[in-house]
C-alpha positions in Angstrom: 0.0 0.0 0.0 1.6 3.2 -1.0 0.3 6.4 1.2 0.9 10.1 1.2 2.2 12.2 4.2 -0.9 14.0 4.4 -3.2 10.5 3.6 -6.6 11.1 5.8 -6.5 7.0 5.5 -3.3 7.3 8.8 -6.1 9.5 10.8 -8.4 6.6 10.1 -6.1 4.5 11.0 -4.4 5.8 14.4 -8.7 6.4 15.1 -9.6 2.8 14.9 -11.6 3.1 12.2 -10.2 1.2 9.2 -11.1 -2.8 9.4 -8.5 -5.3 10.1 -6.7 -6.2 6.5 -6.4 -2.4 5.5 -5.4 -1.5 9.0 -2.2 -3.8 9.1 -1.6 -2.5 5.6 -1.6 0.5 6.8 0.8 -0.2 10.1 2.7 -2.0 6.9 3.6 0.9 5.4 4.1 3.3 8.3 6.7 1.3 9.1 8.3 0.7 6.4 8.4 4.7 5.4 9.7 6.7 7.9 8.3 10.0 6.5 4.7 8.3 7.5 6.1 7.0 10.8 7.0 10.6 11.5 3.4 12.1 10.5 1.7 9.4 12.6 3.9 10.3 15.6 2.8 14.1 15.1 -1.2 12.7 14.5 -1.1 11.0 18.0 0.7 13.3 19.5 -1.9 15.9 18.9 -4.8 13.3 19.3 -3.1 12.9 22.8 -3.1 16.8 23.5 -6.5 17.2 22.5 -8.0 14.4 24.5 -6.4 16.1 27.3 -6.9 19.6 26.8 -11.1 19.6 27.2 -9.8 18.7 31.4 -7.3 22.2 31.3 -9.8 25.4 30.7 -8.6 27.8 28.6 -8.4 31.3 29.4 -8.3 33.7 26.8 -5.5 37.1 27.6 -6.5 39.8 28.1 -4.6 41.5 24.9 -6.2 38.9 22.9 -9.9 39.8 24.0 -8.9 43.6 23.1 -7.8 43.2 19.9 -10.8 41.0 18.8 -13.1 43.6 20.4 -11.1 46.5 18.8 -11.1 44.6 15.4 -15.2 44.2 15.8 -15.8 47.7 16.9 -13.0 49.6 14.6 -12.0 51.4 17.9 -8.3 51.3 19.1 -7.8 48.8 21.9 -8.1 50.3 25.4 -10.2 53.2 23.9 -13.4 54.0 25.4 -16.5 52.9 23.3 -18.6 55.5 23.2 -21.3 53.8 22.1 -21.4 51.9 24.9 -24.6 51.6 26.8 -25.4 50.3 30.4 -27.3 47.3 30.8 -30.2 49.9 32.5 -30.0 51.6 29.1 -30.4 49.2 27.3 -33.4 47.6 28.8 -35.0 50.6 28.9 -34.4 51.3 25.1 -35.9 47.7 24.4 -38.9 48.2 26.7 -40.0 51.3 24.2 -39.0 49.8 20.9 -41.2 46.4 22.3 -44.5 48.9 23.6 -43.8 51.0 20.3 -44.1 47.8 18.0 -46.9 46.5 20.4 -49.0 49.8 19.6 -48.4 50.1 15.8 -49.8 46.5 15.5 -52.9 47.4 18.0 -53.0 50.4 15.2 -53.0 48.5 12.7 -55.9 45.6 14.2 -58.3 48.7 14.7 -57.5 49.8 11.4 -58.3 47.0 9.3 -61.6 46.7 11.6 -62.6 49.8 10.7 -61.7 48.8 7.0 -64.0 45.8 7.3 -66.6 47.5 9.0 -66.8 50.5 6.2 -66.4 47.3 3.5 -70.0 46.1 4.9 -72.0 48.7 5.4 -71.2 50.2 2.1 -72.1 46.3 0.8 -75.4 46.9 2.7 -76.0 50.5 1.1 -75.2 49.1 -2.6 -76.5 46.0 -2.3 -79.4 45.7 -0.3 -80.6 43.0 1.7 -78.2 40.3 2.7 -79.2 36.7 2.7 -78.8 36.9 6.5 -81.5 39.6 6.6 -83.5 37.2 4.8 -83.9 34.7 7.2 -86.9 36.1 8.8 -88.9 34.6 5.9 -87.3 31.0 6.0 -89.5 29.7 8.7 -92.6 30.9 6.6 -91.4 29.9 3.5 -90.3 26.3 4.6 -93.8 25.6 6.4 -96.0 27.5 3.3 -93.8 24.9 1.0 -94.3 21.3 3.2 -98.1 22.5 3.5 -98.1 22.6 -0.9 -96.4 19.5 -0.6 -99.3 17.8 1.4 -101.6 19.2 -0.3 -100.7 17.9 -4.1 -100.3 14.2 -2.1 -103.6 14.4 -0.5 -105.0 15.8 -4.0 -103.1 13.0 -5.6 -104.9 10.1 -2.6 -108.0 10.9 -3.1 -108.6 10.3 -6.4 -109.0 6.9 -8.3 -105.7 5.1 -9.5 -106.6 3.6 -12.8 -106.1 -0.3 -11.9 -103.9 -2.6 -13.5 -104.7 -6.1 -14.5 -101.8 -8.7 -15.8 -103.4 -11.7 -17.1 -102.1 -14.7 -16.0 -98.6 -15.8 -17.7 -98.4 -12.9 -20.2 -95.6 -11.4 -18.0 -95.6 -6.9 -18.3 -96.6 -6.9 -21.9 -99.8 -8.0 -21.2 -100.6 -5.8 -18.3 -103.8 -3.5 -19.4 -105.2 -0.5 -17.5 -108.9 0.2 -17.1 -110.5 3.1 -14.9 -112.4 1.4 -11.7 
């Protein structure tokens, strides 16, 4: 197995994660190419300081912190911000900007009520009755209609049905109708 210096396959490798036949090909050729031994020294060394380092915390210095502060506000280090506001400030200045969105969108509710409000009575001026104004009828209408209905099947009862006759094995082409 021939491998590069800079081969992810020796990271694999010094992990644990190749299978057995490609790891001791692997080992193979460390071995046997002392440019590879050396990388895979340097690999577990660092794997070794960084399994160790998450037990040690870190401190950042205090130069460090300045100058990534100075590089995000564009000030010099150890000038004074003067942009900087107190924590008091601040939540005051969030407090408004919350109650000012909270009334423009109270503002803005009542407005498009008013909107929908003008949007029907102007629908009521043009167009007249609604169908909901209507209902006052439906009872009457709905009783005057089942009363017509009795009235055509009580019409239709009372008088004669013509009779029907079916001789006897003529089947429906025989069947003959004669007034009672």
């Amino acid at each position: 197995m021939t491998l590069e210096p800079d081969s992810p396959t020796i990271s694999d490798w010094l992990d644990g994660r190749l299978p057995a036949e490609e790891a001791d090909a692997v080992a193979a050729a460390v071995r046997a190419n002392p440019p590879l031994a050396d990388v895979a020294a340097e690999l577990r060394q660092l794997k070794e300081l960084l399994t160790t380092a998450g037990d040690q915390p870190v401190e950042a210095s205090s130069s460090l912190t300045s100058a990534v502060m100075s590089a995000i506000t564009g000030l010099e280090p150890g000038s004074e911000d003067p942009f900087t506001e107190t924590d008091e400030e601040v939540d005051e200045a969030v407090a408004e900007e919350w109650q000012r969105i909270e009334q423009d969108r109270l503002d803005q509710e009542r407005a498009e009520a008013l909107e929908d409000e003008e949007a029907t009575s102007e629908a009521r001026r043009t167009e007249g009755p609604t169908a909901g104004s209507d209902r006052r009828w439906l009872k009457p209408a709905m009783t005057l209609a089942l009363a017509a209905g009795l009235l055509v099947a009580v019409m239709l009862n009372l008088s004669d049905p013509p009779a029907v006759d079916a001789p006897p094995g003529r089947g429906p082409q025989a069947l003959q109708c004669r007034s009672r």
